[in-house]
N, C-alpha and C positions, 0 to 999 in steps of 0.2 A: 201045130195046134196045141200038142202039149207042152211046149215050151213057152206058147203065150199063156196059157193056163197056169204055169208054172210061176210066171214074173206076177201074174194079179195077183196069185195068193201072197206073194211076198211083197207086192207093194201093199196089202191091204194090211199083212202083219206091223208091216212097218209102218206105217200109217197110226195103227193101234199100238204101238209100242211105243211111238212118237205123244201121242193124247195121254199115254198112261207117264210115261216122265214129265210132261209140261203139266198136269195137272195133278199129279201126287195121287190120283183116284184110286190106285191098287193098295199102297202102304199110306198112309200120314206121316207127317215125319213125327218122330217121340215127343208125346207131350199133347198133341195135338188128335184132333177127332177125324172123321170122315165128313167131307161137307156134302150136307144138304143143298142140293139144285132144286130151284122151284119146279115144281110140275109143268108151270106154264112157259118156262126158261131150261132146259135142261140140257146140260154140257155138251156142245160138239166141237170135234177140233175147226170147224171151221168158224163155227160162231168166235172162239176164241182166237184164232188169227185174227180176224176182221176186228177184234175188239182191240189185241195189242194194236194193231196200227192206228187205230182211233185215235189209244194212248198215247202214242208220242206225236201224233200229228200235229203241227202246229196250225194247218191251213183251216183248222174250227173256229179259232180264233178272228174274234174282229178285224185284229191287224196281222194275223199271220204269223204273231211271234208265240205264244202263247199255246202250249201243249199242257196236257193233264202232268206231263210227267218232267215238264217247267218247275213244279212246286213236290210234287213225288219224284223224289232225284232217288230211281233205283240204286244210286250205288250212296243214297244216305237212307237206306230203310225205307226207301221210300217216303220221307217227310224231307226236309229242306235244313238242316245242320244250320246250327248258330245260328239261324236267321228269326228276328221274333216275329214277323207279318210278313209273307212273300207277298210281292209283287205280281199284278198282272196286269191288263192292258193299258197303254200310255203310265207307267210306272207308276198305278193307282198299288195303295198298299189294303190288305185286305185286312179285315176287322180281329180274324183270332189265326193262333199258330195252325204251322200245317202238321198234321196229325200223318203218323204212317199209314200205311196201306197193308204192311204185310198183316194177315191173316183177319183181313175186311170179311173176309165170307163169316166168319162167328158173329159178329156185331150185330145186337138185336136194335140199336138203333146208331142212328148217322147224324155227324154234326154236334156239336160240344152242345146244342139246343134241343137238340134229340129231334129233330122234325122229322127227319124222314125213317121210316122204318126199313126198308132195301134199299141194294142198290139200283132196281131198277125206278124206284123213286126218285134217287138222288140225282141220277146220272146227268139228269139235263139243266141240274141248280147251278153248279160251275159255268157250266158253258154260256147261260145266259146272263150269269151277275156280272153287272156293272163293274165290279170290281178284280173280275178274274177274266174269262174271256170275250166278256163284252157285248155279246153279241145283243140285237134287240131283236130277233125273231127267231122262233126252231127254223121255220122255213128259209130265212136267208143260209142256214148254215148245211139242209138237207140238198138244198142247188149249188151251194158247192160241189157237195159230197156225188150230185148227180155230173156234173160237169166231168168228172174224173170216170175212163174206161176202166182203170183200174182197182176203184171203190166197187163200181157197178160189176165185175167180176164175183166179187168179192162178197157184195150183198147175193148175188143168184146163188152162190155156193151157199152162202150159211144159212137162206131162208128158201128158195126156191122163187126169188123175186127180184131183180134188179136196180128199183125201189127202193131207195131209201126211205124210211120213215121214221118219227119221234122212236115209235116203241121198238124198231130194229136197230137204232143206235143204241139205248136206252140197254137194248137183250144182250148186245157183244160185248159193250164196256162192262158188264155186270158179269159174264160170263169170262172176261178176262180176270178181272181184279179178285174173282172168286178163286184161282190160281196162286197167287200171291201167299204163299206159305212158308213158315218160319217157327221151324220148330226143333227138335233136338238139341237144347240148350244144357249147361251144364248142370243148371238146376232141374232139368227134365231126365238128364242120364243119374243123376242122386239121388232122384225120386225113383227109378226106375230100381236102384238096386246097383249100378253103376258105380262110377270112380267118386271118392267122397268132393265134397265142396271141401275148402279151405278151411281150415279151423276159424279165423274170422267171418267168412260168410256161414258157417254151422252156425255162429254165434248173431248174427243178422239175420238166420231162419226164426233161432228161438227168440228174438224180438221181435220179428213179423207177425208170430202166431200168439206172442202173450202180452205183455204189457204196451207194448209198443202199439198193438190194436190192431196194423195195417189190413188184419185179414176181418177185419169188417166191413170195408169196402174193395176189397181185393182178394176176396178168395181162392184158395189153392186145392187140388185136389179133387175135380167133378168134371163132368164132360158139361158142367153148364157152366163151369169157372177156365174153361181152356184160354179166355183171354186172361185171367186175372185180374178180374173186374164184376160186380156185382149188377153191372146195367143199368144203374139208376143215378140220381141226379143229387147232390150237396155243395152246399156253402161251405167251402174254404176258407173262405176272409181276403182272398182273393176277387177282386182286385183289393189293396188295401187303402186305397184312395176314400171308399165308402167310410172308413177309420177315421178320416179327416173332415167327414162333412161335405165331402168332393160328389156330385151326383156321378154314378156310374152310366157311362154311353151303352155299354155291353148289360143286359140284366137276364142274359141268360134263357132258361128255359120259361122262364116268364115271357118272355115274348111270342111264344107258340101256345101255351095255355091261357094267358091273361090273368091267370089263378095270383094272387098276391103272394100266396103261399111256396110259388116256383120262382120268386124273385129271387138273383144273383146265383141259382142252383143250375151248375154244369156237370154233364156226364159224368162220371168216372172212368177216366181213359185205361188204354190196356197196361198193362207191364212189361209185357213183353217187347224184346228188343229195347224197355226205353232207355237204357244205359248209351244207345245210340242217336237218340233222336234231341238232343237241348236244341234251343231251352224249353222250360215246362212250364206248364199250365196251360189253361184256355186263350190268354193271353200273351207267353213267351216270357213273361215278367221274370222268371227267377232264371238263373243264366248255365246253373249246374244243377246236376243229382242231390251232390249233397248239400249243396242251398236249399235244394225241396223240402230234405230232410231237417235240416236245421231252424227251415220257417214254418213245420210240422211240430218239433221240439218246443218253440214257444208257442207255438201257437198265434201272436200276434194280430190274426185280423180278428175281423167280426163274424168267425164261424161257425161250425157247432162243433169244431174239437177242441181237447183242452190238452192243456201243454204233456209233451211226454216226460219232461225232466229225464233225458239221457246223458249220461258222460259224452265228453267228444271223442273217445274212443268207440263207446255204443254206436253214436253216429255211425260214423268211419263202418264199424262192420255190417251197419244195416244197407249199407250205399255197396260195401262190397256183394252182400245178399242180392240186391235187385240187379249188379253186374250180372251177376249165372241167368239171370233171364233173359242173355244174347245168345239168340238164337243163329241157325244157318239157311242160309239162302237154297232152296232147292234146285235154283238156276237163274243164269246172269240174264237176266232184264236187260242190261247197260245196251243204249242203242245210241249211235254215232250221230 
């Protein structure tokens, strides 16, 4: 008797030891905050099992090939390396680059169009576009999910219901991807008080924060700046086709508001990790870091910034500056 007593407490520790390393909930890593779980969603390790398997599952997809973690390749940041539009079902290409995942949980909105404000908004926009997993109904994909003993496992553990449904797919994928943490970079250990940055990335700081501008839309330093990103929406001059009298297909966060005034205006994406994640933009259009940098330098499209006039050395160290913003992996995702 007390030796069964003995093994529940130790599976229950480990249990809870296991929740506290897969979701960082005790420490953050440096640099990074404590994530808020909604009230109505709030972390359990089973919910978040049930959601990684979602993740890599390809069997949501229309045709079976086609997983969330198809285009969030954990072992590229979670975004899709060198590729400017991933692919999804019958090798449809999809409209803008795939954005990382790692540290999804800060993001006060989703989609380079801001549409959705969570994740458990977003969750079910992939699965059904045309252009990604294809599907044309939640319910063709919830009868899959029913057909399987070991979904249905899986849902009774994380909700007390075997049931699939819209909003308990919708709870796990959102409670996984709130996981996804990338923090402790070099730039966060020299912020900290840590090992210095590089005398070139020192000198990439001091043009982040002065002439350079970047921290007008990229703010450093707040618990509301941990992505590196000011959360709102500009004109880049990206696409620069609009330069040519070219009608842009993509018009941005105009197309959620109707507002004339949000025409061609996309996000501002995180920093974090992007030395990892080419090519950049809404579109994938520029191929490297420092092509970003140098189509920032002049300025060129139709945006609302104006040239930096940098030496190509300045470049060079502002490109090294946003390197210290690779972060570390708090744990290997990579699934076979």
């Amino acid at each position: 008797m007390v030796l069964h007593s003995v093994r529940s407490l130790l599976a229950s520790l480990l249990g809870l030891l296991a929740l506290i390393a897969a979701t960082g909930e005790e420490t953050p890593p440096l640099g990074l905050v404590s994530v808020e779980h909604p009230a109505s969603n709030p972390l359990t390790e089973a919910k978040r099992l049930l959601g990684e398997k979602l993740f890599f599952d390809k069997m949501r997809s229309r045709d079976g090939a086609i997983s969330c973690a198809t285009c969030h390749k954990p072992e590229e940041a979670f975004a899709e390396q060198g590729v400017v539009r991933s692919k999804g079902v019958d090798g449809k290409l999809g409209r803008r680059n795939t954005p990382s995942l790692f540290n999804v949980a800060f993001a006060k909105n989703l989609f380079f169009d801001g549409r959705s404000t969570s994740l458990e908004e977003q969750a079910w926009e992939p699965i059904l576009a045309e252009d990604e997993m294809g599907n044309v109904s939640e319910e063709k994909v919830l009868e899959r999910l029913r057909m399987s003993e070991a979904y249905r496992g899986l849902f009774k553990r994380a909700f007390g219901n075997d049931e699939p449904s819209k909003e308990t797919v919708a709870k796990a994928l959102s409670c996984f991807q709130r996981t996804l943490l990338s923090g402790n970079s070099a730039y966060d250990r020299w912020n900290a008080g840590k090992p210095a940055l590089s005398e070139a990335a020192h000198e990439g700081y001091q043009l982040f924060i002065g002439r350079a501008q970047c921290w007008q839309c990229h703010p450093l330093n707040s618990e509301a700046s941990v992505l590196m990103t000011d959360h709102s929406f500009h004109m880049t001059g990206v696409p620069i086709s609009e330069v040519a009298d070219e009608p842009a297909t993509d018009l941005g966060r105009f197309e959620v508001t109707e507002e004339p005034i949000d025409r061609l205006l996309f996000k501002t994406p995180s920093l974090r990790n992007v030395a990892l994640t080419p090519p950049y933009m809404h579109d994938g259009s520029i191929a490297t870091l420092k092509e970003v940098v140098e189509f920032y330098n002049v300025a060129e499209g139709a945006g609302e910034l104006l040239p930096l006039g940098l030496s190509e050395v300045e470049v060079d160290a502002l490109v090294d500056f946003l390197e210290s913003f690779t972060g570390e992996r708090v744990s290997d995702f990579s699934k076979d």
